[in-house]
C-alpha positions in Angstrom: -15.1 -23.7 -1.3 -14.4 -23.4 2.6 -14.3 -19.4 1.9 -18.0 -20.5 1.6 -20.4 -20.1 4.6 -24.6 -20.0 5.6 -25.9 -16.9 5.4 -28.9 -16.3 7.7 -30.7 -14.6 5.2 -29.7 -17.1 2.4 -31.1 -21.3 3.6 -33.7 -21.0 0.7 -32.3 -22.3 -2.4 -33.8 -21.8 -5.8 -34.3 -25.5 -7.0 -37.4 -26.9 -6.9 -38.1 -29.6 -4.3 -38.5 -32.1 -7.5 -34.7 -31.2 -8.3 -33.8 -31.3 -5.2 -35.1 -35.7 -5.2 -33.7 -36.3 -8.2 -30.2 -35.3 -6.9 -30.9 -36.7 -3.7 -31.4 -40.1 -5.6 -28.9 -39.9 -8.1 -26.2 -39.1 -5.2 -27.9 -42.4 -3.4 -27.9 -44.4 -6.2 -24.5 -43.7 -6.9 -23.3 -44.4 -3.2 -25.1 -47.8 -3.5 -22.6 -48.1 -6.1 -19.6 -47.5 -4.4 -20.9 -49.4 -1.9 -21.4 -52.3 -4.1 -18.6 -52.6 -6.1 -16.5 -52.2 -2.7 -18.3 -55.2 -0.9 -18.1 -57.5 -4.3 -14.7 -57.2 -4.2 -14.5 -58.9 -0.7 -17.7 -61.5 -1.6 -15.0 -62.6 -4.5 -12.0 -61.8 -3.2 -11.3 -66.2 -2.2 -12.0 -66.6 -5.9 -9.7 -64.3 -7.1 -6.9 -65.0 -4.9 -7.6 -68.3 -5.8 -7.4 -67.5 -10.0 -4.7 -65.0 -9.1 -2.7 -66.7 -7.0 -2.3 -63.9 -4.6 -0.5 -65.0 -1.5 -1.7 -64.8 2.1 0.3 -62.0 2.1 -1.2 -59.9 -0.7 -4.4 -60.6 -0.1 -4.3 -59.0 3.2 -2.7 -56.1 1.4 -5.7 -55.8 -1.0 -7.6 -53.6 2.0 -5.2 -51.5 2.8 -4.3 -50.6 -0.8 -8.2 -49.8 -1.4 -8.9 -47.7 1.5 -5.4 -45.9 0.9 -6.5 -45.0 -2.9 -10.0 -43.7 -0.7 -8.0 -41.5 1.1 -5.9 -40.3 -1.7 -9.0 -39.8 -3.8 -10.5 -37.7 -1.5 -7.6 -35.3 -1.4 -7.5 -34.7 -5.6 -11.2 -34.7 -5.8 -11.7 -32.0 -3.1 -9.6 -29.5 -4.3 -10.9 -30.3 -7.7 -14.6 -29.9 -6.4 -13.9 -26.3 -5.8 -11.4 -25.1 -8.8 -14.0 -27.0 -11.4 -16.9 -27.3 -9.9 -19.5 -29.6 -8.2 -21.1 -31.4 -10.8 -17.8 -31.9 -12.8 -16.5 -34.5 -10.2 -19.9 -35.9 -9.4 -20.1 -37.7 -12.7 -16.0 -37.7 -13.1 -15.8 -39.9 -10.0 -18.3 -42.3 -11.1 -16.9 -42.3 -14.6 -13.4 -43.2 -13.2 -15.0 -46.0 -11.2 -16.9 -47.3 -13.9 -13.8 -47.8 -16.0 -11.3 -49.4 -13.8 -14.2 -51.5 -12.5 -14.9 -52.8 -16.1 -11.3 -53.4 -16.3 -11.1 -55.4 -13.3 -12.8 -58.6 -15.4 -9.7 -58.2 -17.6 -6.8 -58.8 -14.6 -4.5 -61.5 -14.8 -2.0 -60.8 -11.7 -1.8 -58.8 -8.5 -0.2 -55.9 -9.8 -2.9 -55.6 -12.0 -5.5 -55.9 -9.8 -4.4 -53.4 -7.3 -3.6 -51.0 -9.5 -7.1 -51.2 -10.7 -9.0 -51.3 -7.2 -7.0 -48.6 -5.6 -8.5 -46.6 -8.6 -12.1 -47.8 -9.0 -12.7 -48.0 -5.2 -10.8 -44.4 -4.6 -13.1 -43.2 -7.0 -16.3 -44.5 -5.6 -15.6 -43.3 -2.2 -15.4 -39.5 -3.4 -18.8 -40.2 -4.9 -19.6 -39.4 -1.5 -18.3 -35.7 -0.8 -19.3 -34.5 -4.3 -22.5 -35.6 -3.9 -23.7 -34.7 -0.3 -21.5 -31.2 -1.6 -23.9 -31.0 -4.2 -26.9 -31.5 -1.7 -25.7 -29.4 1.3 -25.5 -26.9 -0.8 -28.7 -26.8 -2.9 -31.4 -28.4 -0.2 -32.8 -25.8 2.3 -31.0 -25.8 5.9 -33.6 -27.6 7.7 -33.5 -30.8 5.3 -29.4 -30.8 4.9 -29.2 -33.4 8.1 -32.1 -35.8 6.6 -30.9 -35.6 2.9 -27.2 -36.8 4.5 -28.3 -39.6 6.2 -30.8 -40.4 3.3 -27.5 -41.0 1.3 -25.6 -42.5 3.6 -28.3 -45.4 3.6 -27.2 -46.4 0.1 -24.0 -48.4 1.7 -26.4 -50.7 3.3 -28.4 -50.8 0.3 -25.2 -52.0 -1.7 -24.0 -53.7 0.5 -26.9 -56.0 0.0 -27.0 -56.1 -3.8 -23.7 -56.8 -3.7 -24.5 -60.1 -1.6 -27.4 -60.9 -3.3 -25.8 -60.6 -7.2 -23.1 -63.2 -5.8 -25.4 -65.4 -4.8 -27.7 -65.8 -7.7 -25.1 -65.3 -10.4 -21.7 -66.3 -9.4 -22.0 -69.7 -10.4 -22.8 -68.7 -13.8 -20.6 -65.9 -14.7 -17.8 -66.2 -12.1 -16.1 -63.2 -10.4 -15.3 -61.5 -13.7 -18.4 -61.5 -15.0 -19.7 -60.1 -11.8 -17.0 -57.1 -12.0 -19.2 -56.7 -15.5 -22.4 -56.9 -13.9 -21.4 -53.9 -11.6 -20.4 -52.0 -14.5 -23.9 -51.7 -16.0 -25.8 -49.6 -13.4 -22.9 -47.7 -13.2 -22.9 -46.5 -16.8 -27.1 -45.9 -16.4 -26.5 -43.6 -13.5 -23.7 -41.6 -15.4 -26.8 -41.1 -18.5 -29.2 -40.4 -15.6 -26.7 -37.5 -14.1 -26.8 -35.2 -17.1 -29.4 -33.4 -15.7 -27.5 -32.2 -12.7 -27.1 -29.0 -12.9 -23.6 -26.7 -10.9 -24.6 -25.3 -7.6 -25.9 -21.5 -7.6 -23.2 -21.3 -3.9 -20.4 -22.0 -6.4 -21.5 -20.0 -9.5 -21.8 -17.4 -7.3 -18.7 -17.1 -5.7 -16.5 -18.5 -8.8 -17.9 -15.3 -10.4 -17.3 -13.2 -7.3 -13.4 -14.3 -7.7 -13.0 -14.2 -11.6 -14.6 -10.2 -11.1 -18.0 -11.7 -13.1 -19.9 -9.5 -10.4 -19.0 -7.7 -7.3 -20.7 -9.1 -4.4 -21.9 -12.8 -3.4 -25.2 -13.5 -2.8 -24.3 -16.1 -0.4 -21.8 -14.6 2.8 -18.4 -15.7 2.2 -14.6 -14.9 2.9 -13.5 -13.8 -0.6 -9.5 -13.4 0.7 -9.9 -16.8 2.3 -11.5 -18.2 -1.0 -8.3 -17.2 -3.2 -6.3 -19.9 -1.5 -5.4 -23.7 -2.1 -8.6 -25.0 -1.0 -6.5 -27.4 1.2 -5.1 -24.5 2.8 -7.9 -22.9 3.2 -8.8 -25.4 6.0 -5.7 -24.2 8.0 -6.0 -20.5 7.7 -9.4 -20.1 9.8 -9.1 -20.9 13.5 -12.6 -21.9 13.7 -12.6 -24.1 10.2 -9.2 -25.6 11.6 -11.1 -26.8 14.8 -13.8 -28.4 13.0 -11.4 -30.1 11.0 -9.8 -32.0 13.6 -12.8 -32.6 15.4 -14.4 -34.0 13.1 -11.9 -35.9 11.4 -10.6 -37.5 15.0 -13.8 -39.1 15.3 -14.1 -40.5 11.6 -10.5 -42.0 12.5 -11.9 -43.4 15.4 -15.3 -44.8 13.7 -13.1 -45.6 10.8 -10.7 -48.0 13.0 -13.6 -49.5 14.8 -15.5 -50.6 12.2 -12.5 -51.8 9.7 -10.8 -54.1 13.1 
């Protein structure tokens, strides 16, 4: 929640540091993921345009449909994040994934198809604001910064699965069956997830606003809490700023890597 802030008093949390791995590798292991399933979809993408009989046309479309469902996603699983809680959308975004990527082997035309990515790939790419959420906000100040970039490796790290899975088994199973193949870890990282546990920042203040208790451990704006967490973002001058900031230069990475 952005009413949420660091209290100087209040960087130690009260995980141990063996929790604090095991999300850090669940969160990377799921990234991989996303970061698989995305790049298989353009290692496969002449073969299914070829099956499909997508035109020039639509397959350039393909892209843009996927990293619009990303951006969507983002906007319904924020919000979500903070009405439901953390560890509710880590595993619902993966779940989602999982699903429509399963179905993906089932496709038989364009429609179809997009449908299905703008879904699974929207899903995977929230996989990475719920978990680095989840991290932030239960890993001690001084190891937030290495923990994000520890994730962030796992789009490499997929990135190369990806390439290598086409290379050894495409010839055997085809695209489809590699859209099946990505399905398995996904479904083993869901099972290895149940042990996440909420985050003791949001189960604090969710029970600050529902009157539970009276005071947060954790400093926060209560008034600013009780809004639309998208609006939230708008209220505070100095949360506004940030905002922009940081969201102008993601545009600007984001352009320069996709041209």
């Amino acid at each position: 929640m952005s009413g949420h802030s660091e209290s100087p008093t209040s960087t130690k949390s009260g995980r141990s540091k063996w929790y604090i791995i095991y999300l850090t590798a669940v969160a990377l292991a799921g990234w991989t993921m996303a970061s698989f399933d995305f790049n298989l979809f353009t290692l496969t993408l002449p073969l299914t345009s070829k099956a499909l009989h997508f035109t020039v046309a639509e397959s350039g479309m393909l892209a843009g449909i996927i990293y619009l469902g990303q951006f969507v996603s983002v906007l319904i699983f924020g919000p979500l994040m903070d009405r439901l809680g953390r560890k509710l959308m880590f595993q619902l975004t993966l779940l989602v994934s999982a699903i429509f990527t399963g179905f993906t082997a089932l496709v038989q035309n364009f429609v179809q198809f997009a449908i299905l990515r703008f879904i699974s790939d929207g899903s995977a790419f929230a996989e990475l604001p719920t978990g680095l959420t989840l991290i932030t906000e239960e890993a001690k100040a001084k190891l937030r910064g290495i923990l994000y970039g520890f994730v962030q490796g796992g789009w490499p790290l997929g990135v190369f699965l990806a390439s290598a899975v086409y290379v050894l088994l495409v010839s055997y199973i085809g695209w489809r069956g590699l859209y099946l193949v990505g399905l398995l870890p996904l479904v083993v990282i869901i099972i290895a997830r149940r042990w996440v546990k909420e985050t003791e920042r949001f189960t604090d203040l969710k029970n600050a606003l529902t009157g539970k208790q009276q005071t947060t451990k954790y400093k926060a704006n209560l008034e600013l809490a009780k809004h639309f967490p998208l609006k939230q973002l708008f209220i505070d001058k100095t949360i506004r700023r940030q905002l922009i900031a940081v969201n102008l230069a993601w545009a600007l990475y984001t352009f320069s890597f996709v041209t």
